[in-house]
N, C-alpha and C positions, 0 to 999 in steps of 0.2 A: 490712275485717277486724272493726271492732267491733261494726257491724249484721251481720256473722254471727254473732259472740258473741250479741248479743243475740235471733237466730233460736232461735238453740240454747236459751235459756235463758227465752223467753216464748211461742214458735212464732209460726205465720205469720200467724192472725187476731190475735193485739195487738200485732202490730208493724205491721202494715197500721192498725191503727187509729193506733198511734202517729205512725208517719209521716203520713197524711192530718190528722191534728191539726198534727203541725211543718209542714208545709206550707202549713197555713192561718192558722197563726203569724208567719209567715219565719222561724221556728228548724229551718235547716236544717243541722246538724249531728247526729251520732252521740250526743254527750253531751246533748243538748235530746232525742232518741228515749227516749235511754234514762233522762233525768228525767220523762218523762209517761210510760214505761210503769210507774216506781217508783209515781208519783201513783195508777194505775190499778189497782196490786194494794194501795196502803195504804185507797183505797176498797172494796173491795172484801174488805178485812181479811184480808188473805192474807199467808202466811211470804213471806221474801225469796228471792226464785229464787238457789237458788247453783250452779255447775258444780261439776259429780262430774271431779275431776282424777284419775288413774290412772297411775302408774308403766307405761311401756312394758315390762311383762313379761309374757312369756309364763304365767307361773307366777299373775302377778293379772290376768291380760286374760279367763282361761278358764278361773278357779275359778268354779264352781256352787255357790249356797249353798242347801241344803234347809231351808225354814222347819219350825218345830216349833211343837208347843204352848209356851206361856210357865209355864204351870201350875205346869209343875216347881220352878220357881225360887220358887216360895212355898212350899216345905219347907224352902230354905235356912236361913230366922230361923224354925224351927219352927212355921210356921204363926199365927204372931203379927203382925198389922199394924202399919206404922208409924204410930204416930199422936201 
């Protein structure tokens, strides 16, 4: 179940590397996978992978979200930077 979590959340080439690393460790557990894959995106200088959790609702499973310009939103403070 947690090396599925962990598919979802790094895919299938670094989990494959990860596991062939625990293997050649003897850390063969879930928790040793999923600490060399942590290792492998803090070199790599990358965010923390996190799962998108989602309410079983019909009404959030199937809203569409149309991206826009951001622009707009710099009229909000009248067009003055924060600074």
């Amino acid at each position: 179940m947690q090396l599925n979590k962990l598919l979802d959340l790094y895919g299938p080439e670094e989990l494959d590397l990860a596991l062939a690393e625990a293997l050649k460790r003897g850390a063969i557990s879930s928790g040793s996978v999923g600490y060399l894959l942590d290792q492998q995106r803090r070199k790599r200088r990358s965010h923390p992978a996190l799962a998108v959790i989602l309410p079983d609702h019909p009404n959030v499973r199937n809203t569409h979200v149309v991206p826009h310009d951001l622009k707009s939103y710099d009229n909000l403070n009248g067009g003055k930077d924060d600074q």
